[in-house]
C-alpha positions as CSV (number, residue, x, y, z in Angstrom):
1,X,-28.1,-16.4,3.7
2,X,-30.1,-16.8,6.9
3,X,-31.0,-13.7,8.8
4,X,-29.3,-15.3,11.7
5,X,-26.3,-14.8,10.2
6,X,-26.5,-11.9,9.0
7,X,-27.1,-10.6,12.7
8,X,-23.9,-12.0,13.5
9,X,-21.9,-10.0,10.2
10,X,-21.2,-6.4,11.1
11,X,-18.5,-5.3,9.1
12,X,-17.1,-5.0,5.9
13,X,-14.0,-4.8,4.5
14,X,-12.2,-3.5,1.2
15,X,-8.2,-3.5,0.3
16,X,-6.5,-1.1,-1.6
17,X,-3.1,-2.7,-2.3
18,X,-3.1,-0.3,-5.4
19,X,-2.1,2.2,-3.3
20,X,1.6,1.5,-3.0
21,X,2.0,0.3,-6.0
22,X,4.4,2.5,-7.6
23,X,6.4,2.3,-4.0
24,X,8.3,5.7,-2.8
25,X,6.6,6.8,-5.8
26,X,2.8,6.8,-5.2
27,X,1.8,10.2,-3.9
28,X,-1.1,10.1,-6.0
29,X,-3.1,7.1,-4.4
30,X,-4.3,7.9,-1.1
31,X,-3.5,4.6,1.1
32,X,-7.4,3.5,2.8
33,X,-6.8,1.6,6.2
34,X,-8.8,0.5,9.1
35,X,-6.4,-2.3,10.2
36,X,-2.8,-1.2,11.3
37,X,-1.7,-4.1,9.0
38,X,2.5,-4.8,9.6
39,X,2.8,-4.7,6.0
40,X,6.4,-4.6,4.3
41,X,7.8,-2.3,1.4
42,X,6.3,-5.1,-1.1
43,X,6.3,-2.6,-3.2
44,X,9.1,-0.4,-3.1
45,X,10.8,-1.5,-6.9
46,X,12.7,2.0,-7.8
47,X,15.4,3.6,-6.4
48,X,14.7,6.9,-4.7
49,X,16.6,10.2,-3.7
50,X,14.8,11.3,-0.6
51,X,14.4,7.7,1.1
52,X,16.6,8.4,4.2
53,X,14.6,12.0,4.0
54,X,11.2,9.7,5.0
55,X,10.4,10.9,1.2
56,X,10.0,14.3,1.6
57,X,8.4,15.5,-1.8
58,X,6.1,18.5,-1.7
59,X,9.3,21.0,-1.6
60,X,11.9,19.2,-2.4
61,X,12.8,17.2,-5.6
62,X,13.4,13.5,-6.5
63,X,15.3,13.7,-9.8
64,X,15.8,9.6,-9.5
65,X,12.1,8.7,-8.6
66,X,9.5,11.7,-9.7
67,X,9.2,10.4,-12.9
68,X,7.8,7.5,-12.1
69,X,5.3,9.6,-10.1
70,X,4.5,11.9,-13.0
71,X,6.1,11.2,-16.0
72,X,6.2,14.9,-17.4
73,X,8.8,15.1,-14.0
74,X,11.7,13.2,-16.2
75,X,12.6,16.1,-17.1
76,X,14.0,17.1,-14.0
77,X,16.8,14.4,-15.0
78,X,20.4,15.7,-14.9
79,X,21.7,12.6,-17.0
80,X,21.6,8.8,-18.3
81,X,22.2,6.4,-15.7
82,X,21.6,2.5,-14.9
83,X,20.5,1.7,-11.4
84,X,20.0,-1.6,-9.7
85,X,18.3,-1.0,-6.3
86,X,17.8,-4.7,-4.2
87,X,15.7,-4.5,-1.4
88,X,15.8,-6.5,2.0
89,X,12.8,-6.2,4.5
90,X,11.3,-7.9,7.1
91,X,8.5,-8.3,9.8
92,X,9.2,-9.4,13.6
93,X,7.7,-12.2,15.1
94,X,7.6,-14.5,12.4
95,X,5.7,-12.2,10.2
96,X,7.5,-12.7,6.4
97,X,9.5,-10.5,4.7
98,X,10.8,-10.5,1.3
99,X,13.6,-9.4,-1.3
100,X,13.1,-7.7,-4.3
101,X,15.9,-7.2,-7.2
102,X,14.9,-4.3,-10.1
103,X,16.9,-2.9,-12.6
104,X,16.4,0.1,-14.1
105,X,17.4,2.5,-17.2
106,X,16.8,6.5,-17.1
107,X,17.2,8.5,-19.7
108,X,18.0,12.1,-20.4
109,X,17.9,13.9,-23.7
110,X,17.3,17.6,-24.7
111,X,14.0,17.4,-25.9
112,X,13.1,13.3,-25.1
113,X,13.5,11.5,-21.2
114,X,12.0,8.4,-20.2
115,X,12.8,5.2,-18.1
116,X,12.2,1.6,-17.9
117,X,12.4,-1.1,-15.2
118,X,11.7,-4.5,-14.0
119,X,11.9,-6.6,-11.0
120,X,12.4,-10.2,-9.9
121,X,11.3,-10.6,-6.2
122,X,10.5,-13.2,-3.4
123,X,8.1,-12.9,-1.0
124,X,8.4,-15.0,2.1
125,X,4.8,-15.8,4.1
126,X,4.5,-15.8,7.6
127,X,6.0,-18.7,9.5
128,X,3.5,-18.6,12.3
129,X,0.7,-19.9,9.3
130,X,0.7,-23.1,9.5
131,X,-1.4,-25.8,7.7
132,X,-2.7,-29.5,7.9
133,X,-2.5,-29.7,4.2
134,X,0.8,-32.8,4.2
135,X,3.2,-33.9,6.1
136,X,5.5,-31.9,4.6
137,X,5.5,-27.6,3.6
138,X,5.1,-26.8,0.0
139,X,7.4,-24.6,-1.7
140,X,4.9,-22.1,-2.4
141,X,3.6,-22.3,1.2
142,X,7.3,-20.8,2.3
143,X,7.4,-18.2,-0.8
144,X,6.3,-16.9,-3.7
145,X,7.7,-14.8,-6.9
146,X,6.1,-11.6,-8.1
147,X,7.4,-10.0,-11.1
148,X,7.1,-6.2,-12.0
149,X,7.7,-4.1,-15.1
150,X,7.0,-0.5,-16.4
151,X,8.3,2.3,-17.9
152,X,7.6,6.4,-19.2
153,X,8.7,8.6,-21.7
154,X,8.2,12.2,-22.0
155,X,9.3,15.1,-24.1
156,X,9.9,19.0,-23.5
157,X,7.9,21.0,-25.6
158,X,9.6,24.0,-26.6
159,X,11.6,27.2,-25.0
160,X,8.2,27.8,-22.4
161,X,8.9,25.0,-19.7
162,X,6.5,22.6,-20.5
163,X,6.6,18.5,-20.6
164,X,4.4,16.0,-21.2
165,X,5.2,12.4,-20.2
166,X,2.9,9.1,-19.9
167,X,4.2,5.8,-18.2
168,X,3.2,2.7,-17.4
169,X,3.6,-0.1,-14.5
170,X,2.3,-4.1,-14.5
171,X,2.5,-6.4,-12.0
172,X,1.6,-10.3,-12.1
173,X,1.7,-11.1,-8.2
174,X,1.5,-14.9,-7.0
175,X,1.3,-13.1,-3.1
176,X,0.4,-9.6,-1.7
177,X,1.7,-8.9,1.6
178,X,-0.9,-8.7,4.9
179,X,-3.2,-11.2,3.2
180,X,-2.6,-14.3,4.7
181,X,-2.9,-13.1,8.0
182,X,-6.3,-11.8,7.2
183,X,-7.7,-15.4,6.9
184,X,-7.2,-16.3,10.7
185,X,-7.8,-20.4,10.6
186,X,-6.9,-20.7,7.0
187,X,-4.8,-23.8,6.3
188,X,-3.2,-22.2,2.8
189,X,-3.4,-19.5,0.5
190,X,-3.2,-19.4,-3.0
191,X,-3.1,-15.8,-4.6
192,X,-2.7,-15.0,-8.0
193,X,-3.6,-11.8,-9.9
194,X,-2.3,-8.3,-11.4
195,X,-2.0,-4.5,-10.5
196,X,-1.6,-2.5,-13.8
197,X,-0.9,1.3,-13.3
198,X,-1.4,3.9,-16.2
199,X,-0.2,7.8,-15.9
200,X,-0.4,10.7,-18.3
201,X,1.5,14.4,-16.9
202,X,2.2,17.5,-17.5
203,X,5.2,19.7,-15.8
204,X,5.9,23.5,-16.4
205,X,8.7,25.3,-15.3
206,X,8.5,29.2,-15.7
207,X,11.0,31.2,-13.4
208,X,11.0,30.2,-9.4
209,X,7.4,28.7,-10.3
210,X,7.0,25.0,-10.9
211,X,3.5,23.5,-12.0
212,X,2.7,20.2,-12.2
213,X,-0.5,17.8,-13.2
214,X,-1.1,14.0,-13.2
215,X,-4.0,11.3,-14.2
216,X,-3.9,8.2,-12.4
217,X,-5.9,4.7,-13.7
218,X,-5.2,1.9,-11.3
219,X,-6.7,-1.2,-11.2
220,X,-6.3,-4.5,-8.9
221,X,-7.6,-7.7,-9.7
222,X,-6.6,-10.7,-7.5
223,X,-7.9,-14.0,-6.5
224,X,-7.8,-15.5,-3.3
225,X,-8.0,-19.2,-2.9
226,X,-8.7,-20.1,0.6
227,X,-8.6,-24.2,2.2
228,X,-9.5,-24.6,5.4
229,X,-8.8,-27.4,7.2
230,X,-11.5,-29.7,9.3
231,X,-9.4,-31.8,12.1
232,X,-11.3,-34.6,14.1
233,X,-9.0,-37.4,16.0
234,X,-11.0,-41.3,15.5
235,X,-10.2,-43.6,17.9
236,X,-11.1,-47.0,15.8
237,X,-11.4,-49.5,18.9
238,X,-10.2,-49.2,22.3
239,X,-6.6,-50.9,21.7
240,X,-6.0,-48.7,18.4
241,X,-4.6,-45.2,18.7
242,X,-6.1,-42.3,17.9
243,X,-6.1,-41.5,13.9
244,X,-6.3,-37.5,12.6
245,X,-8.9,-37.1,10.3
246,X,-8.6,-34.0,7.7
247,X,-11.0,-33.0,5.5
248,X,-10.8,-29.9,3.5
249,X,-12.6,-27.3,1.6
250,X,-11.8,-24.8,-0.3
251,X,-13.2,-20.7,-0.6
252,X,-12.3,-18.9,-3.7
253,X,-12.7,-14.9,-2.3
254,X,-12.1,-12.1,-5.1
255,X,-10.8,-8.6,-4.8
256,X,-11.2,-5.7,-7.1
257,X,-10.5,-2.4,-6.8
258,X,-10.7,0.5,-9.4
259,X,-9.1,3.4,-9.1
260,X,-9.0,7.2,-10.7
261,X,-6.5,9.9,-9.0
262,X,-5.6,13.2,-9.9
263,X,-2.9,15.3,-8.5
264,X,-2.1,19.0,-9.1
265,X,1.0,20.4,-7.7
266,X,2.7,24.0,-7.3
267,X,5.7,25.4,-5.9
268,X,8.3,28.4,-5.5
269,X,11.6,29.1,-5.0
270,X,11.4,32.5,-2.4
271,X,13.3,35.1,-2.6
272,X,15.0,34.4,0.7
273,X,18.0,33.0,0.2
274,X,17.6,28.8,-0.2
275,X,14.1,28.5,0.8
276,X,10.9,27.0,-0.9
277,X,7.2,25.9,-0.2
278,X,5.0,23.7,-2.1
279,X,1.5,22.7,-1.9
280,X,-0.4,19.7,-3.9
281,X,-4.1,18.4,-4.1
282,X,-5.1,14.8,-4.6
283,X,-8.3,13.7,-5.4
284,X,-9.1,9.6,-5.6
285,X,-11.9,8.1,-6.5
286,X,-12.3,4.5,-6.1
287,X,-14.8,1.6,-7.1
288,X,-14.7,-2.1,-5.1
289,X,-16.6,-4.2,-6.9
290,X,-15.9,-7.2,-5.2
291,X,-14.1,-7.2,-1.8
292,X,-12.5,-10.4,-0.1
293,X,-14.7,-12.1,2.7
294,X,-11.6,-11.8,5.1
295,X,-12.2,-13.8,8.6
296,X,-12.0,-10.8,10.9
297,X,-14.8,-9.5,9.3
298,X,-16.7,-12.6,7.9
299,X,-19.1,-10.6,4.8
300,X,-18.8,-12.1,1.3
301,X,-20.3,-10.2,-1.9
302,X,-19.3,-6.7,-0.4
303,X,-19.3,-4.0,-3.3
304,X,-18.4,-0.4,-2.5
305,X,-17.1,3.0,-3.2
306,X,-14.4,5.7,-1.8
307,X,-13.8,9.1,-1.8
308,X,-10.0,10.3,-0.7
309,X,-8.9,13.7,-0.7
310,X,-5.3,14.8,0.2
311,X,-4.4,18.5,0.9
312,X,-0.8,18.7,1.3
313,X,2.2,21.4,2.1
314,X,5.9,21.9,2.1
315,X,8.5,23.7,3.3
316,X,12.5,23.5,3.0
317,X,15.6,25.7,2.9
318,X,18.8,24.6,0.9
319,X,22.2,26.3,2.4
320,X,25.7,25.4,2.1
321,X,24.7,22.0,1.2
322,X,22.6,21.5,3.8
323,X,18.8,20.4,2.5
324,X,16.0,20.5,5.2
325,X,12.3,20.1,5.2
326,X,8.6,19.7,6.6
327,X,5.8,17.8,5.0
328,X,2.0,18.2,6.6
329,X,-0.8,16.6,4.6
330,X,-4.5,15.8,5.5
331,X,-6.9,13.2,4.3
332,X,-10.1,13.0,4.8
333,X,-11.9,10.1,3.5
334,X,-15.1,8.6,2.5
335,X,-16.1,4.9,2.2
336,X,-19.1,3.1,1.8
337,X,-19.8,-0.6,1.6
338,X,-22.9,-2.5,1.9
339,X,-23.1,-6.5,1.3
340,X,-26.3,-7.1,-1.1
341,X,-29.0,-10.1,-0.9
342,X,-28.8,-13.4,-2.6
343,X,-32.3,-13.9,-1.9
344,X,-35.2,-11.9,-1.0
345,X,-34.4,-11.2,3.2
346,X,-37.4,-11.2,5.3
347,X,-36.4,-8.4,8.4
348,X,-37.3,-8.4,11.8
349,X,-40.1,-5.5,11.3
350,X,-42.3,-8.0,8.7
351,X,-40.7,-6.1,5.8
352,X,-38.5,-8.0,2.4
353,X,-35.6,-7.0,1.5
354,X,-35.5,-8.0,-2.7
355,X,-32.9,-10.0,-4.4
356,X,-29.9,-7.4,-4.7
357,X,-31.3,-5.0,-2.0
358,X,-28.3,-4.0,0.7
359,X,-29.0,-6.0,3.8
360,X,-25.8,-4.0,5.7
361,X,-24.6,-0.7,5.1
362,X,-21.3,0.5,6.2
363,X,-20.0,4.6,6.5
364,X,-16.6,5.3,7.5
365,X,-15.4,8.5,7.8
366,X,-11.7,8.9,7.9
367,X,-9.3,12.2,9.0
368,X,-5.8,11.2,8.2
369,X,-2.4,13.2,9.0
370,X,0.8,12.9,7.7
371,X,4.2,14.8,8.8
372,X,7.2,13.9,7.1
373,X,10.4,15.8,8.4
374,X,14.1,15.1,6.6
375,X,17.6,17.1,6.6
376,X,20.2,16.3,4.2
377,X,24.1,17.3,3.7
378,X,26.4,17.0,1.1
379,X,30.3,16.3,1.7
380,X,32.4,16.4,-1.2
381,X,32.3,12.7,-1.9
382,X,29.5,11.5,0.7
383,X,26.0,12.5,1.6
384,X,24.2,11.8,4.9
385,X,20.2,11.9,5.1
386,X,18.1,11.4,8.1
387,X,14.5,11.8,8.2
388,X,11.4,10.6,10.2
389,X,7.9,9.8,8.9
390,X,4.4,9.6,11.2
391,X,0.9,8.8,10.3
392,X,-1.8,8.9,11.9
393,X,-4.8,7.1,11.1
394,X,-8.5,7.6,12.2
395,X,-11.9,7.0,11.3
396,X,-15.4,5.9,12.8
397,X,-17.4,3.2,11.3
398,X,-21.4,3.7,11.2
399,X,-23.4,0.4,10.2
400,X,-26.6,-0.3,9.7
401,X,-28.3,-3.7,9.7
402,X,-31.5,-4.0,7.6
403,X,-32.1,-7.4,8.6
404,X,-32.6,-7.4,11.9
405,X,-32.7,-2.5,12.3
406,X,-29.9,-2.3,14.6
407,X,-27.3,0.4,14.4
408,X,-23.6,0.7,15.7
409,X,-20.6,2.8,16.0
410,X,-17.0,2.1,16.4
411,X,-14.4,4.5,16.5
412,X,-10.5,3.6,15.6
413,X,-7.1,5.2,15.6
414,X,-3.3,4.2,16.0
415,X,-0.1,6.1,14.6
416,X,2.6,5.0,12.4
417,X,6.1,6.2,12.9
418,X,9.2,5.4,10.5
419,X,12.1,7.1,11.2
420,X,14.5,6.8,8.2
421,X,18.3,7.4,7.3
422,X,20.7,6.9,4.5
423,X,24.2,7.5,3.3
424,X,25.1,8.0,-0.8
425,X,29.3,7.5,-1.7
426,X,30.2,9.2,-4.9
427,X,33.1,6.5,-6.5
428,X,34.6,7.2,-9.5
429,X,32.1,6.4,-11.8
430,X,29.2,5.5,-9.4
431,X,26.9,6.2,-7.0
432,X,26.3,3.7,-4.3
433,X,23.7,4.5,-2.0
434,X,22.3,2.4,1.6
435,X,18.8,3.1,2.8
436,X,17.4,1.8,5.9
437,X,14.4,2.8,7.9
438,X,11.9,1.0,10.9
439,X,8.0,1.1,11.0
440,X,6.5,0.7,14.2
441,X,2.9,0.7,15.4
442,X,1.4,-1.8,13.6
443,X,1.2,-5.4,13.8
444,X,-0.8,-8.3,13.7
445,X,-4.7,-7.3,14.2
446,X,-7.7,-8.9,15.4
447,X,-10.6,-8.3,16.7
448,X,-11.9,-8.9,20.6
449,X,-15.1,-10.4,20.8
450,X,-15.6,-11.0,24.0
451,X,-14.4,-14.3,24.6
452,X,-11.2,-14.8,23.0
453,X,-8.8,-12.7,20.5
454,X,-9.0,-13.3,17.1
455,X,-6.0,-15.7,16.0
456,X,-2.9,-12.5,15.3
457,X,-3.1,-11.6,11.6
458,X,-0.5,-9.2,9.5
459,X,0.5,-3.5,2.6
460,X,0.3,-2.5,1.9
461,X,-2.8,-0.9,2.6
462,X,-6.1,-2.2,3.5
463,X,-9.1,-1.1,4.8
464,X,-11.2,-3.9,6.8
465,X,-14.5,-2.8,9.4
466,X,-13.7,-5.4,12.0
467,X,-16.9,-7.0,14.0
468,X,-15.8,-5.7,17.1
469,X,-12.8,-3.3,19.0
470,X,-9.3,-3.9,17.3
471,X,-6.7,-5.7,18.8
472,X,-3.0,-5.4,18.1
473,X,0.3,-7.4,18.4
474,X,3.1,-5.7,17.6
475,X,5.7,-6.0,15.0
476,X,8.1,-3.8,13.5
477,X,8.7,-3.5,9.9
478,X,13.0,-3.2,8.8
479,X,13.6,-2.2,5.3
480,X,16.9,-2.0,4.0
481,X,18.2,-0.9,0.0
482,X,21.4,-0.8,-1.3
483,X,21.4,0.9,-4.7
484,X,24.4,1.2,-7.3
485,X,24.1,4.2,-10.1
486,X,26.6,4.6,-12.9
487,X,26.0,7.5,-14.7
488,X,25.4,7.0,-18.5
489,X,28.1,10.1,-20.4
């Protein structure tokens, strides 16, 4: 790589898809982003309690979906059911959407619990990409299928309150959502890859105390393979018209990300009537071995590392059958990425930078916030739940080019809000529940370099260090699930 180029590469960029993996679910992998990516609920694949509370969890409980969170939590199950939980959402402005359609099996026993599911679902890309490739659009141009399966088991040990529990999720993914519209110019994309997602917990229960502990091993490994498309028109003679000319190539761009977490949680039942408070910190720790070389940051070969904490707390009062409550959590983050020589680099000063040696160095600093606010009531046969979710995202982005000794900063921040609501009819026999919530402030990002905007580009979760000031147009993100329960007696 010349050194010219590498004057004109000054970001880097890592994605951390892993982070949602386990959906409503994944309190224990802190989400990195630097790109307010319009990503959809990919991977929301279990049914959960608190969704119209905008998944409220640090004081109030999920019997349906903490287990799949911590495993040791199963035993908060009241009884057998099967669930089946299809999910609708969608992006504005032509940005995909998708469909997902899991079952699942919980079970409740007095000593052993676990649970199993899988999932069939349909992503559907982006009708604003648009390729050269043929006349006419491939099948997997318009969608792709990703299938999903996992499962946990657990057992109470004894008459002290304790549970152990370890689970497991896999996921063979033919498209993750947001990554198509982080190759601005590509003429197709072909992913293909797995997320697999290992837990072990423990849970005590001792009086109006409740303890909890959970080990997290994550791991994403996808390929990205990227054609781009050369158009020239040839005018053969003057009485011929003119002829397009394609010629293609192909990049083949690789994403890893490894990932350890550990989350310890406590909370308490007060002694005023209804109320309780709970408190939980996350630690992540995360390895990037190899990091795409998306277009709106234009670095191949990036490895790199990240630090996440999460500090959370909780508050909510139960009356009358009336459930309300207050989530706060902070992250602050670290992450580093550098892009390392092919060659030995001569600088600008006289110096060489070796085979291997970092040519660019990238610091982030992150201070996250998230507030989560929900209220529930329960009729005799129907319960309501409303609930609204913000996040706020912020960091600052120090790099450091060896090549040529220059230095910049850029500073970033947008919020997130996703206001929530759902309704739960008790039949005879079964539940049916209808969820439905709206993400705005995100969209389709690029970057302004002084000329022209980078081409609009749409999970997950990523983190990407742009070459220059973000730019955004919006999009809104609908979700909608519809989930049937029959209780298992």
């Amino acid at each position: 790589m010349t050194a010219n180029r590498l004057r004109r590469v000054v970001a880097g960029a890592m994605v951390a898809a892993s982070t949602a993996f386990v959906g409503e679910a994944a309190g224990q992998l802190i989400p990195i982003r630097t790109v307010p990516v319009a990503s959809g609920d990919q991977f929301l694949t279990t049914p959960s309690a608190n969704f119209g509370m905008a998944g409220l969890a640090y004081a109030v409980d999920d019997s349906i979906a903490d287990g799949w969170s911590n495993p040791a939590k199963g035993a908060l199950l009241s009884e057998s059911s099967l669930l089946s939980a299809p999910v609708y959402y969608g992006i504005s402005d032509g940005g995909g959407g998708g469909v997902t359609f899991p079952i699942t099996g919980l079970i409740e026993g007095d000593r052993w619990f676990g649970g199993a599911t899988a999932a069939l679902q349909e992503i559907d890309n982006a009708t604003n990409f648009r390729g050269w490739s043929g006349d006419r659009e491939r099948l997997s141009d318009a969608s792709t299928r990703n299938l999903y399966a996992g499962g946990f088991v657990g057992r109470r040990l004894g008459s002290g309150g304790w549970s152990l529990g370890i689970g497991a999720r896999t996921a063979r993914l033919q498209a993750l959502d947001g990554v198509d519209l982080l190759y601005a110019g590509a003429d197709r994309i072909d992913q293909s890859g797995s997320i697999h997602d290992l837990r072990l917990g423990v849970y005590r229960e001792s009086g109006r105390d409740h303890a909890s502990a959970v080990l997290v091993r994550n791991s994403v490994s996808m390929t990205h393979d990227v054609t781009y498309a050369d158009v020239t028109w040839v005018q053969p003679n003057l009485f011929s018209p003119p002829e397009r000319v394609v010629s293609l190539t192909t990049d083949t761009n690789l994403d890893r990300t490894r990932t350890w977490g550990l989350q310890l949680a406590w909370d308490r039942r007060l002694e005023a009537p209804g109320w309780r408070i709970g408190t939980s910190l996350t630690a992540n720790r995360k390895s990037h071995p190899k990091i795409p070389n998306y277009n709106i940051q234009n670095i191949p070969r990036d490895p790199g590392n990240s630090t996440a904490w999460e500090l959370g707390f909780g508050i909510a009062r139960s009356l009358d059958g009336t459930t309300a409550g207050l989530d706060v959590a902070l992250q602050p983050i670290r992450s580093d990425t550098w892009q390392e020589a092919e060659d030995p680099v001569e600088t600008t000063n006289g110096a060489t930078i070796p085979s291997g040696g970092r040519t660019i160095e990238n610091d982030f600093s992150f201070l996250n916030v998230r507030l989560r606010v929900g209220v529930a009531h329960e009729f005799e046969k129907v319960g309501v739940r409303l609930g609204l979710e913000g996040r706020s995202y912020d960091y600052t982005l120090e790099q450091t080019n060896n090549v040529s000794g220059e230095f910049r900063t850029q500073d970033e921040s947008w919020i997130e809000w996703t206001p929530a609501a759902a309704a739960v009819f008790r039949l005879r026999g079964v539940d049916l529940h209808y969820g439905v919530r709206l993400t705005t402030g995100t969209g389709h990002p690029g970057v302004d370099r002084g000329i022209v905007l980078n081409s609009p580009d749409r999970g997950g979760d990523f983190v990407v260090a742009p070459e220059g000031p973000l730019t955004l147009a919006d999009a809104t993100v609908h979700t909608h699930q519809f989930w049937v329960r029959i209780p298992v007696r």
